[in-house]
C-alpha positions in Angstrom: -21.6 18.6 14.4 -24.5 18.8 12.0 -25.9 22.7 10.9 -29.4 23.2 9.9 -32.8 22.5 12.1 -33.9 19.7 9.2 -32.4 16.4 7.9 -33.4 18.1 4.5 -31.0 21.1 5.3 -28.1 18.7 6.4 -28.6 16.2 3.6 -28.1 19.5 1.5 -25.2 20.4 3.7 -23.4 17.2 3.1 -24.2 16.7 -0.5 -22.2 19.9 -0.5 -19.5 18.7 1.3 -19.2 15.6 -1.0 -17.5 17.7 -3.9 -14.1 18.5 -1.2 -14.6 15.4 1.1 -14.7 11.6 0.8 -17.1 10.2 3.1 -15.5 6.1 4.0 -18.4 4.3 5.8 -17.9 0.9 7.2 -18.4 -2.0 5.0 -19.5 -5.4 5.8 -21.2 -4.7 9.0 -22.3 -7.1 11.5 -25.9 -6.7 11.8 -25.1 -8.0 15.9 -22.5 -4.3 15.7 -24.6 -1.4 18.3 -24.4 2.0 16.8 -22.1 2.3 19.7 -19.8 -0.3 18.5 -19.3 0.9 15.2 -18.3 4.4 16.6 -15.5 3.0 18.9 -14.4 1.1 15.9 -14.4 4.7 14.0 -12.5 6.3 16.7 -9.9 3.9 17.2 -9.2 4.2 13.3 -8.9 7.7 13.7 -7.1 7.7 16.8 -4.7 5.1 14.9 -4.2 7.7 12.6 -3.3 10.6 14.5 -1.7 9.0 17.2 0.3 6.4 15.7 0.9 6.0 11.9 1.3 10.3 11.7 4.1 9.5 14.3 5.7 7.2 11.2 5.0 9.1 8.2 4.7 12.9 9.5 2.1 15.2 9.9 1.3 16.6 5.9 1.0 12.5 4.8 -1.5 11.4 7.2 -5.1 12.4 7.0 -6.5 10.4 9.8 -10.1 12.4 8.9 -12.9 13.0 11.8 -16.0 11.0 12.5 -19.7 12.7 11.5 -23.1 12.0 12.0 -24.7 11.4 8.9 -28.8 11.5 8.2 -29.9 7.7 7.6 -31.8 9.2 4.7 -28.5 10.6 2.9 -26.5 7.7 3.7 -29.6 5.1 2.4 -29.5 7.6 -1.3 -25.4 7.8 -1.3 -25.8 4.2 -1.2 -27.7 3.5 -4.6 -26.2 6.3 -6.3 -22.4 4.5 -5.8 -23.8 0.8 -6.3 -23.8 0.9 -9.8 -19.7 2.4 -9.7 -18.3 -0.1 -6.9 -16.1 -2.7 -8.8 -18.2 -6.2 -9.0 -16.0 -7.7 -6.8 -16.9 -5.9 -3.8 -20.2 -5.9 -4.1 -20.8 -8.4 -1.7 -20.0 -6.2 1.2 -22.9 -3.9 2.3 -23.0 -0.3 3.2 -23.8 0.5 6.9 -27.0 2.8 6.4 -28.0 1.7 9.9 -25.8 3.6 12.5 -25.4 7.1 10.7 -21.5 7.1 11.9 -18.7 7.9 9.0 -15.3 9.1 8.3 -14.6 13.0 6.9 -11.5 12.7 4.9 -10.1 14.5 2.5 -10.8 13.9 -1.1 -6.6 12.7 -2.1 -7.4 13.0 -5.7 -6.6 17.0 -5.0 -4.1 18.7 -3.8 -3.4 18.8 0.3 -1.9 21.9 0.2 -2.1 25.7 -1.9 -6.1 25.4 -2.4 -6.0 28.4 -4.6 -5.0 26.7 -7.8 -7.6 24.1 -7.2 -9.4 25.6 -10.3 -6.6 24.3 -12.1 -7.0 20.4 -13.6 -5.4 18.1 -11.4 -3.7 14.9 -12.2 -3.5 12.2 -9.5 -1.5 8.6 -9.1 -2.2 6.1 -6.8 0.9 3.9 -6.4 -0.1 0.7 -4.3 4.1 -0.4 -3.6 3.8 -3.0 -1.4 6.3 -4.8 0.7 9.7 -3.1 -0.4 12.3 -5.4 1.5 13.5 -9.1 1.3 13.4 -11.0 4.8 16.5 -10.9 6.6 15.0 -12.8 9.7 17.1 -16.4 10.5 13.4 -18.0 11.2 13.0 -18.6 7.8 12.8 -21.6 6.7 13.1 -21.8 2.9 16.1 -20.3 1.4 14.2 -18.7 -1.5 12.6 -16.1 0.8 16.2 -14.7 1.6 16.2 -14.3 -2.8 13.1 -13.5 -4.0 10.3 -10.8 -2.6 6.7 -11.7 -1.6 5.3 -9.6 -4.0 7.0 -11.7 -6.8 6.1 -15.2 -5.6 2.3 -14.1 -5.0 2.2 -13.0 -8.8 2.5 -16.6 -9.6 -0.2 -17.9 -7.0 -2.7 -14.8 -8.0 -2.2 -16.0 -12.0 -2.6 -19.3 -11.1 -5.9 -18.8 -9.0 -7.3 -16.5 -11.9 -7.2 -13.5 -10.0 -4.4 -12.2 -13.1 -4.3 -13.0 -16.5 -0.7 -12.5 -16.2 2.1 -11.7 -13.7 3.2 -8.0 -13.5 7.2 -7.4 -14.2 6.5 -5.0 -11.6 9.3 -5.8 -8.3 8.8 -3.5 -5.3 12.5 -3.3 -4.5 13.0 -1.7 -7.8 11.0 1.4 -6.5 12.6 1.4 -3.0 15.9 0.8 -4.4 16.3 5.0 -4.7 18.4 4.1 -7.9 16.6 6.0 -11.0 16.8 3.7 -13.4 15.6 0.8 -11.3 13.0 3.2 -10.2 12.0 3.6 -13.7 11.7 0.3 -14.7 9.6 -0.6 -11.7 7.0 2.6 -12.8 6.9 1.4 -16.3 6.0 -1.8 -15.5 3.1 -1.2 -12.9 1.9 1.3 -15.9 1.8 -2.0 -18.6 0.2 -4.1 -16.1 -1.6 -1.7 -13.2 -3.3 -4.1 -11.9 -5.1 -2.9 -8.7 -1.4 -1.3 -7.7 -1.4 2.0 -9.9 -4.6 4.3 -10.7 -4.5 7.6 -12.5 -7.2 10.4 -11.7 -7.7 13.3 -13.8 -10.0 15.7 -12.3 -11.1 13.1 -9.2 -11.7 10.7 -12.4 -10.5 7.8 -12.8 -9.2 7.4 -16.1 -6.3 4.6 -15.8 -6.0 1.5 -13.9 -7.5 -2.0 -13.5 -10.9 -1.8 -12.9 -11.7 -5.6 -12.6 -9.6 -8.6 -11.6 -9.0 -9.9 -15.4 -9.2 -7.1 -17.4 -6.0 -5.3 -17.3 -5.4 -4.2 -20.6 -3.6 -0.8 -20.5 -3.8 1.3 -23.2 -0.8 3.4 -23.0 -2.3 5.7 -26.0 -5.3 6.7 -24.6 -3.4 7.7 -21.6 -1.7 9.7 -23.3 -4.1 11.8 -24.8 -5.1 12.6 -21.2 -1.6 13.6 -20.3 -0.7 15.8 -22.9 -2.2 18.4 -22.3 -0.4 18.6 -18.1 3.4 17.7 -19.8 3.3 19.5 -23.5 0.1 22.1 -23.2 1.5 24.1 -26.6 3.9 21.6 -28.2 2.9 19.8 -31.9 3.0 16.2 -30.4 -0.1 15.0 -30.9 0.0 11.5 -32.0 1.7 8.1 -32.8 4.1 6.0 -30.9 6.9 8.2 -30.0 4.1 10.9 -28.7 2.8 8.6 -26.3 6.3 6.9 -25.1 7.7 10.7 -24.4 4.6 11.3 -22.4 4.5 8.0 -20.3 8.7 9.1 -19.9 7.6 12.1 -18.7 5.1 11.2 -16.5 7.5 8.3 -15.0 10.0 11.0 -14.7 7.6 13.8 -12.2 6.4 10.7 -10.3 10.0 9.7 -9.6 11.0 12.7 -8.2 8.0 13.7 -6.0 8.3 10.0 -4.2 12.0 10.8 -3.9 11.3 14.1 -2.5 10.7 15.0 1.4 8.3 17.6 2.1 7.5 16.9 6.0 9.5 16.0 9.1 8.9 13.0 11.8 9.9 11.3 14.4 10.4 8.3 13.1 12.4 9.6 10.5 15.3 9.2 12.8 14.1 6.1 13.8 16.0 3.8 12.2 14.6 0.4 12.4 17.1 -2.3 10.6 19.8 -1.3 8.2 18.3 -1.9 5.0 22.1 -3.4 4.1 21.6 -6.3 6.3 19.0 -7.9 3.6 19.2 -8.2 0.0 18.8 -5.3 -2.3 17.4 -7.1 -5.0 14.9 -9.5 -5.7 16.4 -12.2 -8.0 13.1 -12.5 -9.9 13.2 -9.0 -10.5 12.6 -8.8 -14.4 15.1 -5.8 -14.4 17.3 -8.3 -12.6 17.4 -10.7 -15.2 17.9 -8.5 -17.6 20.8 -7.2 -16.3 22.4 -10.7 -16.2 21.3 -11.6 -19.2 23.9 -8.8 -20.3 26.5 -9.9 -17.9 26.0 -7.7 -15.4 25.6 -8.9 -12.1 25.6 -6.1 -9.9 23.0 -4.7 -9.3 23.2 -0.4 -7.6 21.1 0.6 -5.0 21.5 4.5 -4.4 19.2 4.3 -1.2 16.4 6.5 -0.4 16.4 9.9 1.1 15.9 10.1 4.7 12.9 12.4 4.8 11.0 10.6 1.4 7.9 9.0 2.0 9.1 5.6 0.8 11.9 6.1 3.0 9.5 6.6 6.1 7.4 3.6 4.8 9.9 1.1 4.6 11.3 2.0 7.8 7.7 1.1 8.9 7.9 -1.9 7.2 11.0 -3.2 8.8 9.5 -3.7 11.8 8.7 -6.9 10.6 12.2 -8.0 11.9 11.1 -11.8 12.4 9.5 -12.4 9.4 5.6 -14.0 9.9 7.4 -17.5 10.7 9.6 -16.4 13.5 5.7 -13.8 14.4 3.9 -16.9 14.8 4.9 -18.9 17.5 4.9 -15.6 19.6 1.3 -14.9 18.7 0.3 -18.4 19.6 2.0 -17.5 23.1 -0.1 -14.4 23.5 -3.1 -16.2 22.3 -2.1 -18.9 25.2 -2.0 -16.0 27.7 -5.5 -14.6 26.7 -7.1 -18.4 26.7 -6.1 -18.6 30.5 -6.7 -14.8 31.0 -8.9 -13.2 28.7 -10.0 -9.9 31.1 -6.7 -8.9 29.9 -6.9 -7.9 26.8 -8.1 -4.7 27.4 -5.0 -3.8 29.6 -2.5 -5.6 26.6 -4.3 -2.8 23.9 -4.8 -5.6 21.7 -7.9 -3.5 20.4 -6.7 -0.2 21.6 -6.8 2.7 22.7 -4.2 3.5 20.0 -2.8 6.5 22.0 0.7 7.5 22.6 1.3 4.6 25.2 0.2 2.4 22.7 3.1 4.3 19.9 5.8 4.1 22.7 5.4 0.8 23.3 6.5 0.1 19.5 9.8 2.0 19.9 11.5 -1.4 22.0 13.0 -3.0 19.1 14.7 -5.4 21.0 15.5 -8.7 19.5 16.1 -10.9 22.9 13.3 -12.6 23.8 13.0 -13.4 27.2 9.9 -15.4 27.2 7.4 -12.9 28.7 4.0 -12.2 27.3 5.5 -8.1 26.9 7.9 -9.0 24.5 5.9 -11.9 22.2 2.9 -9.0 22.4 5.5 -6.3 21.3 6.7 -8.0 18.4 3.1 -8.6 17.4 2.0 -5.0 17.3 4.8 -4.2 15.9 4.4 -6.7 12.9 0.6 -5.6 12.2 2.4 -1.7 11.8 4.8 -3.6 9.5 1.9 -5.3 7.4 -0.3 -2.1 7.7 2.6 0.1 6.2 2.9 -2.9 2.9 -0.4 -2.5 2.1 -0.6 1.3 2.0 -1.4 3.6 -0.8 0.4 6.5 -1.9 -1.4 9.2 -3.7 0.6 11.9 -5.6 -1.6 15.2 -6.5 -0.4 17.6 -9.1 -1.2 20.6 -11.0 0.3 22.9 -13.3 2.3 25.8 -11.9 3.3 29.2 -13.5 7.1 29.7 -13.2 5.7 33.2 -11.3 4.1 31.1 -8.7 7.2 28.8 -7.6 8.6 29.8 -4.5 10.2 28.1 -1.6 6.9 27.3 0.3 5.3 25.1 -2.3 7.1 22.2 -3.9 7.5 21.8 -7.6 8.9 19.5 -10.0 9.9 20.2 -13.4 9.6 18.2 -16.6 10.9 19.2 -20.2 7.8 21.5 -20.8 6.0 22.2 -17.5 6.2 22.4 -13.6 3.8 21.0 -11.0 3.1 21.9 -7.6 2.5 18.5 -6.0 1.5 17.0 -2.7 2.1 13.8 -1.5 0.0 11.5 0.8 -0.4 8.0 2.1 -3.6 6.0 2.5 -5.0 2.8 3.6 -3.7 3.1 7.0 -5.8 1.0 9.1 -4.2 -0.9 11.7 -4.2 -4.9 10.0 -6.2 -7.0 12.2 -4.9 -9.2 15.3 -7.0 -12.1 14.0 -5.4 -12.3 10.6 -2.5 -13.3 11.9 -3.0 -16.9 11.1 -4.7 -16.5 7.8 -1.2 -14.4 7.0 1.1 -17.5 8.2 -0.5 -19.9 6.2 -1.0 -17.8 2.6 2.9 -17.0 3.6 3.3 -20.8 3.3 0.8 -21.3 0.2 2.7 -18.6 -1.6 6.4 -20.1 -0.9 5.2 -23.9 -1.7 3.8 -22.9 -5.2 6.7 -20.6 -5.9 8.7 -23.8 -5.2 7.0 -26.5 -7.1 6.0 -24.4 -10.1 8.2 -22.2 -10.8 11.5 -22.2 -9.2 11.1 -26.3 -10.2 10.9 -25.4 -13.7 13.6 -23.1 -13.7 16.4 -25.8 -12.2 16.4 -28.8 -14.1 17.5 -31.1 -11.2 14.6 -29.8 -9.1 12.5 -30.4 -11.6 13.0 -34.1 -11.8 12.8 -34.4 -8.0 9.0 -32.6 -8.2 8.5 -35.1 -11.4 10.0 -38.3 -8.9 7.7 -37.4 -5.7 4.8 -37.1 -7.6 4.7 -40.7 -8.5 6.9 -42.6 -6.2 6.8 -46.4 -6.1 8.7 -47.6 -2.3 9.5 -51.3 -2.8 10.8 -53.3 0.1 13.4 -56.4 -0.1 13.7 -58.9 2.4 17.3 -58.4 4.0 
């Protein structure tokens, strides 16, 4: 609840809290949305949190925050004061400054854990890995999805819509392989091209990463004079090109291992949804990929991920996505039937919560017979909006220097050539994907595989080149018989 007997006092008191929290308020509010409304929303993102995605990732991941009451005066001034730093294209979604209702969450540009060397400068990366498996569902109905990832075919659609200036070599099974040097490759590439997928904070400050939709020009030696200090704080390397390629080694290396390492336990860390064996390991676009047969190599190693890692945990979450969005949809249409003829029920089906631990359970039945009911298409559905919540997540990885006195068993470190970090590791962007997007997802899913198809893949193989080239200008001529 608010202190103080005066909205001056708790403006003051949440200015304050400002420097350790991140205060999220709802964007792109309906004006029709009651105060009420938007608190229920609030709650069931928090409840989501807690009661489901912590179930998923573990307990020291997940910060599912707390909702406040805020003064309309502070939230009206926080308002102006972050216009001006919002990027230009969200700035057609407005603040709510009319309900007063907002998130607490901790600021996850610091560390979670071990406050006491908060003095300390902190270094932050956001990693935005996306989908981390190819689909191994037998709905699919074009054989390139069963060879090359989603993210790798939407790289082509995004240049071509000028959202990029260029595709990334970036390939998120690289990074969920577990196999180093894939792991590497994958790092180094979302470091040359960030896009809106890797962000580096110094301090809370952002000082690397795309911060508009063209402009993604990395410049790997100004990063470096912001790293140098964390990786060689009394070494001579000050300058030049092989300064600032040991430092960006360096920093790939500490990143590496604190995604590869497990510092929480969870449920669903036994829970294992599909053996990631049963799909491909790699993505044949992959640029490390083609490199490799480029050199005659054709095989390509996939160590696996630890059990207890976070990308272990969030592409377990992922692979409940187990019929792809094409074998999804017909299965959402049959829910969507069912709440045409009776809509009073979709309170009792939970479409819009509560997200409690009914709700959680209810996602543990992964069975793959379906036996027609409304249960099992509605199962399947949650289950897939966990799946497409857990690809868009963030990761955040906090560190700061640690004395070789400090290091004990409690408090995780990594080590580099030069210095140690204690580190904490958490996941973001964890609200639950909407019910409704469902059909917007099944037809970019078909937007995506169709230009993959026709512009790229085409170009690639000759003979299907010619065929694209044929149907485009096809003349049918009929003889009498």
């Amino acid at each position: 609840g608010l202190s103080g007997s005066s909205e001056e006092t708790n403006t003051a008191h949440f200015m304050c809290l400002f420097n350790f929290k991140v205060m999220c308020l709802n964007y792109h509010v309906s004006v029709f949305q009651t105060p009420e409304e938007i608190l229920h929303h609030l709650q069931n993102i928090v409840d989501f949190g807690k009661h489901v995605m912590k179930q998923f990732f573990g307990e020291n991941y997940v910060h599912h925050g707390e909702i406040i009451q805020l003064p309309l005066d502070f939230v009206r001034q926080l308002c102006l004061k972050i216009q001006p730093e919002r990027p230009e294209s969200r700035c057609d979604k407005d603040m709510d400054t009319l309900s007063g209702y907002a998130m607490c969450l901790p600021n996850l540009t610091r560390l979670q854990t071990y406050r006491f060397v908060e003095h300390r400068p902190i270094l932050c990366i956001e990693i935005k890995p996306k989908c981390g498996f190819i689909p191994f569902s037998s709905h699919v109905s074009q054989e390139i999805k069963h060879k090359v990832c989603r993210y790798c075919m939407h790289q082509h659609l995004k240049v071509a819509n000028g959202k990029w200036k260029r595709p990334s070599k970036y390939c998120p099974l690289d990074l969920f392989s577990g196999n180093k040097q894939r792991m590497h490759f994958a790092l180094k590439s979302l470091l040359q091209e960030a896009q809106n997928n890797l962000k580096i904070f110094k301090n809370g400050e952002l000082i690397y990463g795309c911060k508009d939709d063209q402009d993604c020009v990395s410049d790997w030696n100004e990063l470096a004079c912001h790293l140098k200090p964390f990786f060689f704080p009394s070494n001579g390397l000050v300058s030049g090109p092989h300064c600032t390629r040991t430092i960006v080694k360096e920093l790939i290396h500490v990143i590496t291992m604190t995604l590869l390492s497990s510092t929480d336990a969870c449920r669903a860390g036994d829970m294992k949804t599909v053996p990631v064996s049963q799909g491909r390991s790699y993505c044949e676009a992959s640029a490390f990929n083609k490199e490799l047969v480029r050199n005659g190599k054709h095989k390509l190693e996939s160590s696996g991920l630890p059990r207890g890692c976070l990308l272990y945990k969030t592409l377990q979450a992922q692979m409940l996505d187990t019929l792809d969005i094409e074998g999804l949809y017909p299965l959402y249409s049959r829910v969507e039937q069912y709440l045409e003829e009776f809509p009073e029920e979709r309170s009792t089906l939970q479409i819009d919560g509560p997200y409690n631990e009914a709700f959680y359970e209810k996602l543990l039945d992964l069975s793959t017979e379906d036996d027609g009911t409304v249960a099992f298409a509605l199962t399947k559905v949650q289950q897939y909006r966990i799946a497409m919540t857990a690809k868009d997540c963030s990761i955040m990885i906090a560190l700061s220097p640690c004395l070789q006195d400090e290091c004990s068993e409690q408090r995780p470190v990594v080590l580099t050539s030069k210095s140690r970090f204690t580190f904490s590791v958490s996941v973001l962007d964890l609200d639950l994907k909407p019910y409704e997007s469902i059909p917007h997802q099944y037809k970019l899913d078909g937007k995506i595989v169709n230009y993959y198809l026709k512009n790229v893949q085409a170009k690639d193989d000759p003979v299907m080149s010619n065929l694209f080239k044929e149907n485009e200008d096809c003349t049918l001529v009929l003889h009498k018989v």
